[in-house]
C-alpha positions as a printed Julia matrix, in Angstrom:
95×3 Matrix{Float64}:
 -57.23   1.75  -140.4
 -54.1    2.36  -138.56
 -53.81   5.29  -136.03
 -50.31   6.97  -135.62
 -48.99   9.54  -133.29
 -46.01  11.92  -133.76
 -44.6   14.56  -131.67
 -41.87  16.41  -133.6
 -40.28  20.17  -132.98
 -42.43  22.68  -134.72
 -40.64  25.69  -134.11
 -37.57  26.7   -132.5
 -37.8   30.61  -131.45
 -35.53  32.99  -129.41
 -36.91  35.68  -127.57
 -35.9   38.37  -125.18
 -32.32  40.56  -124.48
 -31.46  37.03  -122.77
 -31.81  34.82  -125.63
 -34.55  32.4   -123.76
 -35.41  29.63  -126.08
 -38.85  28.54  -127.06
 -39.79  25.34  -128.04
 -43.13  24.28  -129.54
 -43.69  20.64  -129.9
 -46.41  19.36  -132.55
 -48.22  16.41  -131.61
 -49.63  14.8   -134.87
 -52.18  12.18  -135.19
 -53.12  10.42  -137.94
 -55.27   7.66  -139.93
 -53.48   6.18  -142.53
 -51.59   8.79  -143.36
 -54.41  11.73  -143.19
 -53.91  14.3   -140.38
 -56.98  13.74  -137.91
 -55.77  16.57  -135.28
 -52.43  18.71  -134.42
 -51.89  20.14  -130.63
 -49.4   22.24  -129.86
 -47.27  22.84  -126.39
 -44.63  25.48  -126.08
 -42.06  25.25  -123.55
 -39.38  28.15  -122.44
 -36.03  27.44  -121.73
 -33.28  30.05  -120.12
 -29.6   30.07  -119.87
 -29.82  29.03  -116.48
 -30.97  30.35  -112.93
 -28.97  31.66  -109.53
 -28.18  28.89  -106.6
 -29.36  31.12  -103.39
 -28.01  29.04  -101.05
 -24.41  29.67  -102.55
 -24.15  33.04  -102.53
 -25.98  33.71  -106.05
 -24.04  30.89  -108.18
 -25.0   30.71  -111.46
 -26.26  27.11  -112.57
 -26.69  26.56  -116.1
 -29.87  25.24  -117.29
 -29.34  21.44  -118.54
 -30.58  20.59  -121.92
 -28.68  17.38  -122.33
 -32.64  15.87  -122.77
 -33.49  18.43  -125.11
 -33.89  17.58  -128.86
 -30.04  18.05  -130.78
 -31.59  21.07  -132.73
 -32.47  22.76  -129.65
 -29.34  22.2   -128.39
 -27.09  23.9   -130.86
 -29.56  26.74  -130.64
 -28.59  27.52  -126.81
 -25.04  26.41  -127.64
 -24.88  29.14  -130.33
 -27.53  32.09  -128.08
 -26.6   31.46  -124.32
 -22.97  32.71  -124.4
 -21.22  33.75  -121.28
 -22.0   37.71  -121.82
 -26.06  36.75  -122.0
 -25.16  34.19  -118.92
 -23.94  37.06  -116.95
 -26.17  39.77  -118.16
 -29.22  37.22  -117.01
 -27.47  36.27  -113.54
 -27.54  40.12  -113.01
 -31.09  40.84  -114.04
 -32.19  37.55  -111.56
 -30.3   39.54  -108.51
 -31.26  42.57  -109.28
 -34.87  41.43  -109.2
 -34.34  39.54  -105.64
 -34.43  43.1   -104.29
């Protein structure tokens, strides 16, 4: 009887007019080879978020840690016109 666990990428979604990217991660476990359970947890990634101490700088989010299928996703979504549309929907909303 030999218990496994795997966490793999179960879905890869974008949402929203600025291209956030959702991630859920399946975590698997299993007895010899049989599914026992399957939990899921979603995380949300955006392009990238405004430095306030330097006068509103955009940063860009860092994915480098991020799975390489999640990466080409943001490389191919977050391009400099959603960047800049989502740097001025973060000011804006600073009031």
């Amino acid at each position: 009887m030999a218990l496994t666990k795997e966490n793999k990428i179960g879905k890869i979604e974008v949402v929203s007019e600025y291209k956030h990217i959702q991630v859920r991660t399946d975590t698997i476990i299993k007895e010899d080879d049989k599914q026992l359970s399957c939990t899921y947890h979603r995380d949300t990634l955006c392009c990238g978020n405004i430095d306030e101490g330097n006068n509103n700088a955009f940063v860009d989010t860092d994915i480098s840690g991020q799975d390489a299928q999640v990466q080409q996703v943001c490389g191919i979504y977050w391009t400099q016109e959603i960047k800049d549309a989502w740097k001025v929907k973060l000011i804006a909303d600073k009031g």
